[in-house]
C-alpha positions in Angstrom: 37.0 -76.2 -61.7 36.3 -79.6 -60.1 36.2 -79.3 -55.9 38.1 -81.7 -54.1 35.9 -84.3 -53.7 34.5 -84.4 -56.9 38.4 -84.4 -58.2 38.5 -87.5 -56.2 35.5 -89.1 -57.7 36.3 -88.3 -61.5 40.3 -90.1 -60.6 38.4 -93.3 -59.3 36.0 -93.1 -62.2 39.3 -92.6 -64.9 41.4 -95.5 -63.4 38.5 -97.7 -63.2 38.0 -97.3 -66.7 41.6 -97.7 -67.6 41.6 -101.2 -65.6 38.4 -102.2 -68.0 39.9 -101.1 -71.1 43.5 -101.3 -70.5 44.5 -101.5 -74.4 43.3 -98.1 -75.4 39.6 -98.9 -75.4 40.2 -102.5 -76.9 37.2 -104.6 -75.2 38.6 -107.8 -74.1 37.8 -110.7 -75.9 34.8 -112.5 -74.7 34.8 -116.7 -74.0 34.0 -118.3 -77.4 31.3 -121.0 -77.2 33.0 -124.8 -78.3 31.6 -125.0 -82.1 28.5 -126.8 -83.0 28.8 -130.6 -83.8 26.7 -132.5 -86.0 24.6 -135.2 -84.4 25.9 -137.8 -87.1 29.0 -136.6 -86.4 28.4 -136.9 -82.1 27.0 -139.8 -83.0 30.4 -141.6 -84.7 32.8 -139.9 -82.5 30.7 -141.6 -79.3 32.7 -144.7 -77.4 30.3 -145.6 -74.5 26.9 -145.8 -73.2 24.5 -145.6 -70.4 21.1 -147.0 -70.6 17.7 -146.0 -69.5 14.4 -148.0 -69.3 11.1 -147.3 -68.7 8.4 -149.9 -69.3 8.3 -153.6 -70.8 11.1 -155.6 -69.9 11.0 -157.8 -73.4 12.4 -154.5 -75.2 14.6 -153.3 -72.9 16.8 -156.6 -72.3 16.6 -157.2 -76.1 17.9 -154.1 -77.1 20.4 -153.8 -74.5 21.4 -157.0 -75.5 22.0 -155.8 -79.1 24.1 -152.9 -78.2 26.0 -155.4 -75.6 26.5 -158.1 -79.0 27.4 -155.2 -81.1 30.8 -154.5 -79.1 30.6 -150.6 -81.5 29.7 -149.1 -77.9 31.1 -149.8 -74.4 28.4 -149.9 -72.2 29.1 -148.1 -68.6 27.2 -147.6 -65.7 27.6 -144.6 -64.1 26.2 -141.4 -66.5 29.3 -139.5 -65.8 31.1 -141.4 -67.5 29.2 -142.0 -70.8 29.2 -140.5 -74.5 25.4 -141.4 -74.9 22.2 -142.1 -72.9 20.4 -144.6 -74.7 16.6 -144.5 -73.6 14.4 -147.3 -74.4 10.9 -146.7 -73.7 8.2 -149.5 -74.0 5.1 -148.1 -72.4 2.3 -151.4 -71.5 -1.2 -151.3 -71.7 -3.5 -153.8 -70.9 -4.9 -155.8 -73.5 -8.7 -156.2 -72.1 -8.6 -159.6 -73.1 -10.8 -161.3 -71.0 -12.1 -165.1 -70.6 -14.9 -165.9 -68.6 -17.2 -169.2 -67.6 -19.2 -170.7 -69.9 -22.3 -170.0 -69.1 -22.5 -166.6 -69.7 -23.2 -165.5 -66.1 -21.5 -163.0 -64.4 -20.8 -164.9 -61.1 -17.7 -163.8 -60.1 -16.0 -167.0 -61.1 -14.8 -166.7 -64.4 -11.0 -165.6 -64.5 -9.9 -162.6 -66.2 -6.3 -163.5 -68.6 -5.6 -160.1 -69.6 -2.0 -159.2 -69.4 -0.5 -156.0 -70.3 1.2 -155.3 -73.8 3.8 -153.0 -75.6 2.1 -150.7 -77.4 5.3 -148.9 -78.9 9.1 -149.4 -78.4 10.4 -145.6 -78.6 14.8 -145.8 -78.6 16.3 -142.3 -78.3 19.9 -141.4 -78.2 21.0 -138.6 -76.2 24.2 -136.6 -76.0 25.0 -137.6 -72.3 26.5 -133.6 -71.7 23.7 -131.6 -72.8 20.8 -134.6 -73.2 20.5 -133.4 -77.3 18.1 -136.1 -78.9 21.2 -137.2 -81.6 18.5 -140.0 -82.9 15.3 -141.2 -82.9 12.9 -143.4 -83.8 9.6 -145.6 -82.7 8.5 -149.4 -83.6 4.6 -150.4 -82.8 4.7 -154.2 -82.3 2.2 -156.5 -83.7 -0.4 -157.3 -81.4 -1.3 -160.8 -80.6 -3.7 -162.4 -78.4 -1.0 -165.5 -77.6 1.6 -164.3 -75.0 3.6 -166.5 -76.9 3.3 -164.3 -80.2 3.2 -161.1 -78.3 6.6 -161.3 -77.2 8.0 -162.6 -80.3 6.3 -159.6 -82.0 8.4 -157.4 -79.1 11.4 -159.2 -79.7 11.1 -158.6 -83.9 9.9 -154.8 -83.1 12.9 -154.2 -80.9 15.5 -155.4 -83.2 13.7 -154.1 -86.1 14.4 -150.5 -84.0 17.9 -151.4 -83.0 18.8 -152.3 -86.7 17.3 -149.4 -87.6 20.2 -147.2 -85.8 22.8 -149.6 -86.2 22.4 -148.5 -90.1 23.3 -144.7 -89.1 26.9 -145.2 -87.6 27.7 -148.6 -90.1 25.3 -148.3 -92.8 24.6 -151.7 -94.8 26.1 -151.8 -98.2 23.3 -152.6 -101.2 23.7 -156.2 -102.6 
């Protein structure tokens, strides 16, 4: 026989576990996580973007640009608010190109032209919720001792990239 106290105890226990299981031992049903998507399938269902630079300017205003001309895409400007994070990243190096005076000296009064390059154009495409890389891919630009050439070599890498993912969501139709 159970003293009074422990009679006590055992009703708390009983109508605690009635309150848990109030369906005859039916455990409630737990919160069901939202089904996985696709990335293809994020990718098309997406209406706006938010962009993100790091590096050389030449790629980043170019493809922004191409996004901007596309009109798929509206571009925003608060995160919150977007579908996707598009992240251009167009690390520079310097080119060690070099010229100095002509007679070979080191004086200290030959100049030094080297200007820093692209080495790689990198475009990802996040899902702006949970930052999932949905796409990516990487153009190395042709290098070129001209500035001239150098940035038309970003400019053809950088649309060469942005091309590239335009084909995902409207793919070009053979000839």
């Amino acid at each position: 026989m159970l003293a009074f106290g422990q009679h006590r105890v055992f009703r708390t226990a009983a109508l605690f576990v009635m309150m848990m299981f109030p369906f005859g031992g039916v455990l409630p049903a737990q919160e069901t996580s939202p089904p996985v998507v696709a990335p293809h399938a994020r990718l098309l269902a997406a209406r706006s973007i938010y962009f993100e630079h790091l590096g050389g300017r030449l790629p980043n205003e170019v493809i922004s640009e191409a996004f901007q001309g596309w009109g798929h895409f509206e571009v925003v400007y608060e995160i919150a608010k977007a579908d996707l994070i598009v992240s251009i990243v167009a690390p520079m190096s310097d080119s060690g190109v070099g010229i100095s005076g002509g007679n070979g000296r080191s004086s200290g009064s030959g100049r030094s032209l080297s200007s820093p390059n692209v080495t790689q154009i990198r475009l990802s495409i996040l899902d702006a919720r949970d930052r999932a890389m949905l796409w990516s891919g990487s153009e190395q630009p042709k290098s070129s001792v001209k500035e001239r050439q150098r940035e038309d070599n970003e400019v053809e890498a950088s649309l060469r990239l942005f091309r590239r993912f335009r084909n995902v969501i409207e793919p070009e139709s053979a000839p």
